[in-house]
N, C-alpha and C positions, 0 to 999 in steps of 0.2 A: 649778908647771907647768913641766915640760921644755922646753928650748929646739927652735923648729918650725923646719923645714927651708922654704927660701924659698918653695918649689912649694905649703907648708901654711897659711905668711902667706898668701900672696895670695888663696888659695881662702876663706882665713878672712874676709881684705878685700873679693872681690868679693860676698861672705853678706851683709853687713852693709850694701856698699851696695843689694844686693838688698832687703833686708828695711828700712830705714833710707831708704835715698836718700842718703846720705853720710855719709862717715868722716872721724873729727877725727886726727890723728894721734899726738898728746899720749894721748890715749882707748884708739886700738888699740895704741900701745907698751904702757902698762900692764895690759891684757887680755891679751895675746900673751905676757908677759913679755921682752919686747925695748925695745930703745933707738928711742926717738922718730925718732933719723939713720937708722936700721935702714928704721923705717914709711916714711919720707920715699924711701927709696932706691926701695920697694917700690912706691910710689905713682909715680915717674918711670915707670919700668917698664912699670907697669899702661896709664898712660896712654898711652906711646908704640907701645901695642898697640890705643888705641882702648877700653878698659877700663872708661876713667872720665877725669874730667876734674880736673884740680889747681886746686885752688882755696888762698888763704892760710890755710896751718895744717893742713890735709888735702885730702879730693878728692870729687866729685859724682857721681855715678851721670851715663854720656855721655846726650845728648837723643835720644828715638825718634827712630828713621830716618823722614825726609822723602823727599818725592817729588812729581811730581804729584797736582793733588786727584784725579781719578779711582783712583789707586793707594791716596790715605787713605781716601779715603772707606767702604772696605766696612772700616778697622782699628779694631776695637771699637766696633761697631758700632752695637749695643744698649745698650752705655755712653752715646754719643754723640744714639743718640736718646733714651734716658733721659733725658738732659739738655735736652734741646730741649724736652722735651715738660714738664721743670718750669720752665722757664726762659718757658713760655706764661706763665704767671703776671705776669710781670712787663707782659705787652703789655696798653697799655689804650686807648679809641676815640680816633681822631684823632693818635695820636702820628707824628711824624716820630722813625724807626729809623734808624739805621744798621748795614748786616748786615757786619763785615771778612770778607773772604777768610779759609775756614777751610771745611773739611769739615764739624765740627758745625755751624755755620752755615749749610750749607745744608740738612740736618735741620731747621732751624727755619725755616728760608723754606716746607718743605712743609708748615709745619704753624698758620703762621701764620691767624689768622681773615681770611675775604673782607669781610666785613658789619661792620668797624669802622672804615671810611673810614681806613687807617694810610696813610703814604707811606713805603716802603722805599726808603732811596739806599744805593749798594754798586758796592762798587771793583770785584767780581768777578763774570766774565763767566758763572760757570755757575750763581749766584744768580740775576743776571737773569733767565736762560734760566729759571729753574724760577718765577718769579714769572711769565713768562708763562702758565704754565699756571695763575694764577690771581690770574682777573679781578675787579673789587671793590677793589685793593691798585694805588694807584700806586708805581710803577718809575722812580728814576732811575739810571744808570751812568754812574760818574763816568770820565771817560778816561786815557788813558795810555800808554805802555808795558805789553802786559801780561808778567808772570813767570812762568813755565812751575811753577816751584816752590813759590811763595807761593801763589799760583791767581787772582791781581788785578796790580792799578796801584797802585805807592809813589811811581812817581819825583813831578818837580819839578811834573809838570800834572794828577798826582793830588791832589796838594796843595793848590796854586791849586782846583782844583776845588771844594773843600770849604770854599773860604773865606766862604761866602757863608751857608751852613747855622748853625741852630741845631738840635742834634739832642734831643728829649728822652730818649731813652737809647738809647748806642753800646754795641753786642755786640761786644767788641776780641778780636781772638786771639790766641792768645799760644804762644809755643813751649817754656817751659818756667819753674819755677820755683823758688828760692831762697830761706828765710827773711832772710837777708840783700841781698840787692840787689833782691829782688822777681821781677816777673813780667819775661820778657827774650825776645827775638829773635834767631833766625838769621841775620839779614838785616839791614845798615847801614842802608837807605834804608826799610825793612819798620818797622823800631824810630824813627826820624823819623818817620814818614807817622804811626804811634799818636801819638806824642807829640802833633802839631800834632790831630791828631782830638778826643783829649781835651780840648782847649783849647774845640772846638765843642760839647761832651756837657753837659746838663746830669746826666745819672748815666751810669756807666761798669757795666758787666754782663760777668762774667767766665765764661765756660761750660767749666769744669776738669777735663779726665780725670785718670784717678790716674797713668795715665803721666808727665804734665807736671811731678809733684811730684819735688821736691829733685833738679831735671835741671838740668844747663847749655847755655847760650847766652849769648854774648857781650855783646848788647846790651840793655844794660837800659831800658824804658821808661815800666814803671808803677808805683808800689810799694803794696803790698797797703795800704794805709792809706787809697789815695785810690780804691779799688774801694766800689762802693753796692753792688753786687748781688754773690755769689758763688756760683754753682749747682756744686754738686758730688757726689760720692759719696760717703754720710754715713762719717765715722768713718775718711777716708784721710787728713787730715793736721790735727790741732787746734791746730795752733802756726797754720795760714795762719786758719783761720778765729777764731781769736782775735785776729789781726792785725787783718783786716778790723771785727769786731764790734767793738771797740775804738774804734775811730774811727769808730764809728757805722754802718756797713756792714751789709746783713743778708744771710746764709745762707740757700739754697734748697737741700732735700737732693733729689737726682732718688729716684728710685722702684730701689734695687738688684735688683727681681725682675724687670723687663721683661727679655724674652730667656731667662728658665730654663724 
């Protein structure tokens, strides 16, 4: 293979994190026929364009853009209710829930059952809002500061808040993921406020777009080991779902035709 002019590396590297979710650099020097220093330069580059993100040893596909939840809320949509609606599955009579702030999440407050005595607690205000409209289901919201970008309450009286709860399974959000550090966060106080939740969950239910996978974010909170439940879209990433099943975890695959 001929040696590729820099404009063909990187087009070649941003393929790979496309199709992949991340590039090892060791991996694309010998692919490319170039020097690992080469990949490594390629990769600063990349990233200081917002490209991708460096990670040790190569680099991650950047995290879907954020925004308020009314702006995620209509971004893959059908994915997102897909998930919701196998992710019913896991609700059974009488459970105390916890819904995190999260666009699929609120997908699933609409679809939750009225006629199984559940009590829903939840950081975020436009969950509540939608569990008003339905009756049957007690609501509690936990206070706070709310974040315009999260779409809830992390800080320090969000916290406190939940100390008192035992949840029988928390639906946590999550902003992206990593075979190696796990499921991770945007957000300093976002990635605390899961940690201390989990501590109240007797199971943890992870509701996974395929955007999420092999994406970066800074803070790490959960690692795919200590996830019970993982609803996803069958067949996007079997290293996470081997992680999970491993340690005893089970897989929910959503339904990939809803929406065609």
């Amino acid at each position: 293979m001929s040696k590729l002019l820099p404009n063909q590396r990187h087009e070649a590297i941003l393929t790979t994190l496309q199709q992949q979710g991340r590039v090892l650099a060791v991996e694309m020097a010998e692919r490319l026929n170039t020097t690992e220093a080469t990949i490594r330069r390629d990769l600063r580059q990349l990233a200081a364009q917002n490209l991708c993100k460096r990670i040790y040893g190569g680099a991650l596909a950047p995290t879907p853009a954020t925004g308020p939840i009314g702006e995620r809320l209509h971004l893959s949509g059908d994915e997102k209710q897909a998930l919701a609606l196998a992710a019913l599955a896991l609700i059974e009579e009488g459970q105390v829930i916890f819904l995190d702030a999260g666009s699929t999440h609120l997908y699933l407050a609409d679809l939750l059952p009225a006629d199984q005595r559940l009590t829903v607690v939840t950081n975020a205000l436009s969950i509540a809002a939608k569990m008003l409209e339905r009756p049957g289901i007690r609501t509690i919201l936990i206070g706070g500061e709310l974040d315009a970008d999260i779409g809830g309450c992390v800080d320090a009286k969000a916290v406190q808040e939940i100390d008192g709860f035992h949840f029988d399974i928390a639906f946590t959000g999550i902003c992206a993921y990593d075979p190696a550090s796990g499921f991770s966060a945007l957000n300093y106080q976002d990635a605390q406020f899961k940690k201390y939740l989990l501590t109240r969950s007797g199971n943890v239910a992870v509701l996974c777009t395929g955007d999420k996978l092999n994406t970066y974010a800074p803070y790490s909170f959960l690692p795919a080991n200590r996830v019970d439940y993982l609803v996803t879209p069958p067949g996007r990433h079997p290293q996470l779902e081997q992680q999970v099943t491993h340690s005893g975890g089970k897989v929910l695959y959503s339904d990939s035709s809803i929406g065609e």
